[in-house]
C-alpha positions in Angstrom: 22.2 110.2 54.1 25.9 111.5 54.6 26.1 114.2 57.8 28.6 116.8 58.0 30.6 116.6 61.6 33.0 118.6 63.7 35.8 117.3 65.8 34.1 114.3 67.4 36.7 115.3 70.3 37.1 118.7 70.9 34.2 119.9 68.7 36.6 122.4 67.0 36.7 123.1 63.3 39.0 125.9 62.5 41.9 123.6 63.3 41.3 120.9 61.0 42.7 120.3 57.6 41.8 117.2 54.6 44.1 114.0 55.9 42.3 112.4 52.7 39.8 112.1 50.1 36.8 109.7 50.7 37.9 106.5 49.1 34.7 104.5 48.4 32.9 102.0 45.9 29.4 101.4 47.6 29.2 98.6 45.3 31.9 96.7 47.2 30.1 96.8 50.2 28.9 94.0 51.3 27.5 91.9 54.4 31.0 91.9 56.0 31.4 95.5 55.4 30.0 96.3 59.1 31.5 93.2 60.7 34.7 92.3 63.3 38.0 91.5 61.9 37.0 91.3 58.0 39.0 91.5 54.9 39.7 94.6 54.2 38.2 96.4 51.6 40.7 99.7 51.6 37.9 102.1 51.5 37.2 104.7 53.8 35.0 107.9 54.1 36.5 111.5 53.6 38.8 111.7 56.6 40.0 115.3 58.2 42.4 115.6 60.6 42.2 118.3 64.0 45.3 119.8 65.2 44.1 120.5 68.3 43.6 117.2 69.4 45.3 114.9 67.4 42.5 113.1 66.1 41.7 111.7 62.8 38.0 112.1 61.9 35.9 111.2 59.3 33.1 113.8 57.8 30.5 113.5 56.5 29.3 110.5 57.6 25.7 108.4 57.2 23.0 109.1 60.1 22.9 107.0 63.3 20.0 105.3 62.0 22.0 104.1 58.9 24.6 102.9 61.2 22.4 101.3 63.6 21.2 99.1 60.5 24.3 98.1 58.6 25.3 96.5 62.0 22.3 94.7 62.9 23.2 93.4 59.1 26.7 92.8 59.3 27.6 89.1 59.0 30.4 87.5 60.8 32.9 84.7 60.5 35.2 85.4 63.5 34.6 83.2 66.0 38.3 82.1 66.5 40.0 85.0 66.3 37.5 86.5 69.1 38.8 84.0 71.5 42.4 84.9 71.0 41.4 88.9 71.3 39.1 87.8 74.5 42.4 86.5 75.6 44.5 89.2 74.8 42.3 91.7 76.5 41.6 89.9 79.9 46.2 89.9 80.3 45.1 93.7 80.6 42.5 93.4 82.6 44.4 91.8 85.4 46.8 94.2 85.4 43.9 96.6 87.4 41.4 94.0 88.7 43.2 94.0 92.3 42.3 97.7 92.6 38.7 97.5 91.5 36.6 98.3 94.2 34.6 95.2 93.7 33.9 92.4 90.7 30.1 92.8 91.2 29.1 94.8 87.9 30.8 94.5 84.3 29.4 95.7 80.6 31.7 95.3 77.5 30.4 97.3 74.8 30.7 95.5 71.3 30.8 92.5 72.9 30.8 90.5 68.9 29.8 86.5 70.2 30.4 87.3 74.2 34.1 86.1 73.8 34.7 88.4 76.7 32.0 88.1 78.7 33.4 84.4 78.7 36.4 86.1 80.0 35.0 88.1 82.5 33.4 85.5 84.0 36.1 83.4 84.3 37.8 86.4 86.3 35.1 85.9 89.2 33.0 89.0 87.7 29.3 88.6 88.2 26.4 90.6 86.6 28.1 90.6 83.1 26.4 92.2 80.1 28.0 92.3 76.7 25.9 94.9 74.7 26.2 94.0 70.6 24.4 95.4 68.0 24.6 92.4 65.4 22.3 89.3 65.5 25.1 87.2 63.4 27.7 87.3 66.6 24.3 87.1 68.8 23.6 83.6 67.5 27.2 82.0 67.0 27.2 83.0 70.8 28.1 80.4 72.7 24.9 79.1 75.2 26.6 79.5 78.5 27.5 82.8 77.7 24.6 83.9 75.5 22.2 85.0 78.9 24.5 87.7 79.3 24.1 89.3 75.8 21.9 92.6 74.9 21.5 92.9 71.1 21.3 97.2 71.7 23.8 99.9 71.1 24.8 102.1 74.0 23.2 104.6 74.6 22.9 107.7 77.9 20.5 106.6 80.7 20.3 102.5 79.9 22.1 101.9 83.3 22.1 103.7 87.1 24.6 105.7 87.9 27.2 104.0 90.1 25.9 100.6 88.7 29.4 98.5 87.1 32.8 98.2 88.5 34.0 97.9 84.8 33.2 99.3 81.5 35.2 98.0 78.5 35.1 98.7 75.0 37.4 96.8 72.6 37.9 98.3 69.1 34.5 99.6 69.3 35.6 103.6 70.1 36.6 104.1 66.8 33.2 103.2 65.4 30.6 105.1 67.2 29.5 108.3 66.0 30.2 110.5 69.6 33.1 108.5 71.2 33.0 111.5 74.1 29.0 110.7 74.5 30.1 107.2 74.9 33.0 107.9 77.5 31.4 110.5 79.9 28.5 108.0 80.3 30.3 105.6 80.9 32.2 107.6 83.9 28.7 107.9 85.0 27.7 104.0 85.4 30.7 103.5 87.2 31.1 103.0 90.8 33.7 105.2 92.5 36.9 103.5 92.2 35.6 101.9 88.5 37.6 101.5 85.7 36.8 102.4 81.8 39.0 100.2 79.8 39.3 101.0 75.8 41.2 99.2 73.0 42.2 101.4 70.1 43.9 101.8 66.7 46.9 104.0 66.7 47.0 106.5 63.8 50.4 106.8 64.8 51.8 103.4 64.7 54.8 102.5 63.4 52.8 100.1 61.3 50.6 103.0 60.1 53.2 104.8 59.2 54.9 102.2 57.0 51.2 101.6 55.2 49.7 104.6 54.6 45.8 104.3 53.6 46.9 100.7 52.9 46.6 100.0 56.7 43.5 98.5 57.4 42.4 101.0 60.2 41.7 103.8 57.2 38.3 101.7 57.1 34.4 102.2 56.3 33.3 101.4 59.8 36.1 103.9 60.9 34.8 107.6 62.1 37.6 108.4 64.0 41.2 107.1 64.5 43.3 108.2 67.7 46.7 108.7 69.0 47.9 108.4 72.2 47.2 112.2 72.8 44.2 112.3 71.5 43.0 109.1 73.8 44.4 110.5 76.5 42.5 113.5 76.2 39.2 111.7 75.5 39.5 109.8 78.9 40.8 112.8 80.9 38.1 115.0 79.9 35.5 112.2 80.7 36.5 112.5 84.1 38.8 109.6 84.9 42.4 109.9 86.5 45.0 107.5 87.0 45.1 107.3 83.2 46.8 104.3 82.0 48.0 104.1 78.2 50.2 101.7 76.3 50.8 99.4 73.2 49.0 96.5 72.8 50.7 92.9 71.6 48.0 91.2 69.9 48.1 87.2 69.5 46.2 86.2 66.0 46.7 83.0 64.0 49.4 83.7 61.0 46.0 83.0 58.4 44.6 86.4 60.1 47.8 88.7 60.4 47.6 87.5 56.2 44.2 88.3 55.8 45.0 91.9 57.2 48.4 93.0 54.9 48.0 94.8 52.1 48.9 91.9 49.2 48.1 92.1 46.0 44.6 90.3 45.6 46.0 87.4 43.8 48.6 86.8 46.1 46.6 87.0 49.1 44.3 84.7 47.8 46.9 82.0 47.2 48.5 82.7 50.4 45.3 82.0 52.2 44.3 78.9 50.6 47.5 77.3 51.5 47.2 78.3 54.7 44.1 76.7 55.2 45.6 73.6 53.5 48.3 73.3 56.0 48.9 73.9 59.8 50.5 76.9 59.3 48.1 79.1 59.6 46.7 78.3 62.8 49.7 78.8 64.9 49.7 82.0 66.6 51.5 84.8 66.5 52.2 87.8 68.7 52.9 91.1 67.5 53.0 94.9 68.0 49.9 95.6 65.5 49.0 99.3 66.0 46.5 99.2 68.5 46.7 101.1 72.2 44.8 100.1 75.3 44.0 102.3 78.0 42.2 102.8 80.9 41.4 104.7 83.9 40.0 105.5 87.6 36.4 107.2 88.4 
């Protein structure tokens, strides 16, 4: 069942105009269509966007309970390329640790195979949980790191108040169905002096731009796409300060940046297999792909 939705920011609807027609073949949807760092199938919901806040919305959308099940379902193939992200996104991490008030207290939220959580750890963190709601990422979880895993989504009044010195959620924002919902509680399991930490896709990239709706953000799993305004409103109006936003260089093997540009089908396909045939397309490479991270101070 497909629900009819307002600004997921602002709640405003008088603002907002059609960015695009739904794109969608339900038929192509398959057990990747809810997972992390798939092929791209091009297809997206009915998208709108709001003037008032920037933000790129999709409406209608299916139920939460619809959601809650394709994920649980999704299947996932990732492993590799969550290691290099995990990487990518503890660099940031450091940048703020020193002014945490403690490292007692962390929950990533989409934590895929616990990639981060690894991370985390390895930052002296204790009393990690890494919430996920698929089993495939659950089970290719690696067993020191598995303990600290919660197949659940998050939801309001899971956690104390005042309970984590860090909240982070990578790439997730973009796929829940009340990203404010999401932020404000998180604000409210911090401790004072805590630090939300999000990982988005910028609607306004440079390499959005250049792609259109053949960018691989204008996606199925997509309800909402941000700018750096519209971000920066979502964390402000949470209740954080100190608000830190700016690009994020992402490090990927060549095979994946190929799997994620728009070639033609056939000439994907052959670019692929010869990079698995070779070395190639394991080395990795760094580059400015569109995404934002941000974070800031209870």
């Amino acid at each position: 069942m497909l629900i009819d939705r307002s600004c997921p920011l602002c709640g405003d609807t008088q603002s907002s105009s059609l960015f695009a027609e739904a794109r969608l073949d339900p038929a192509r949807l398959g057990e990747f269509a809810y997972a992390s760092r798939k092929l791209p199938e091009y297809m997206h919901y009915r998208l709108v966007c709001c003037h008032a806040c920037d933000l790129i919305y999709a409406s209608p959308v299916p139920d939460l309970s619809e959601l809650t099940s394709a994920y649980e379902a999704a299947a996932f193939d990732s492993q590799t390329e969550a290691v290099f992200a995990a990487r990518t996104y503890a660099t940031q991490v450091r940048l703020f640790c020193s002014q945490l008030p403690d490292r007692c207290g962390a929950l990533d939220i989409g934590a895929g195979d616990g990639a981060f959580c690894r991370e985390l750890q390895a930052l002296g963190f204790t009393n990690v949980i890494g919430l996920e709601p698929s089993s495939a990422p659950m089970d290719a979880a690696d067993p020191g790191v598995r303990p600290c895993l919660r197949q659940e989504m998050f939801a309001p009044g899971q956690y104390a108040a005042r309970q984590f010195s860090l909240v982070t959620c990578f790439q997730t924002i973009e796929h829940v169905s009340d990203p404010a919902e999401l932020c404000r509680e998180a604000v409210r399991i911090l401790k004072p002096g805590g630090v939300l930490c999000l990982v988005a896709h910028n609607r306004r990239a440079l390499s959005c731009r250049v792609l259109g709706r053949r960018s691989p953000i204008f996606d199925v799993e997509h309800l909402q796409l941000f700018s750096r305004a519209s971000l920066h409103r979502l964390l402000s109006e949470s209740g954080l300060r100190s608000i830190v936003i700016r690009p994020l260089f992402n490090s990927y093997p060549i095979a994946y940046w190929t799997r994620l540009f728009p070639f033609p089908v056939g000439i994907k396909d052959a670019l692929l297999w010869s990079l698995r045939k070779s070395r190639i397309g394991n080395i990795p490479l760094k580059l400015p792909a569109g995404n934002l991270v941000a974070w800031g101070f209870r």
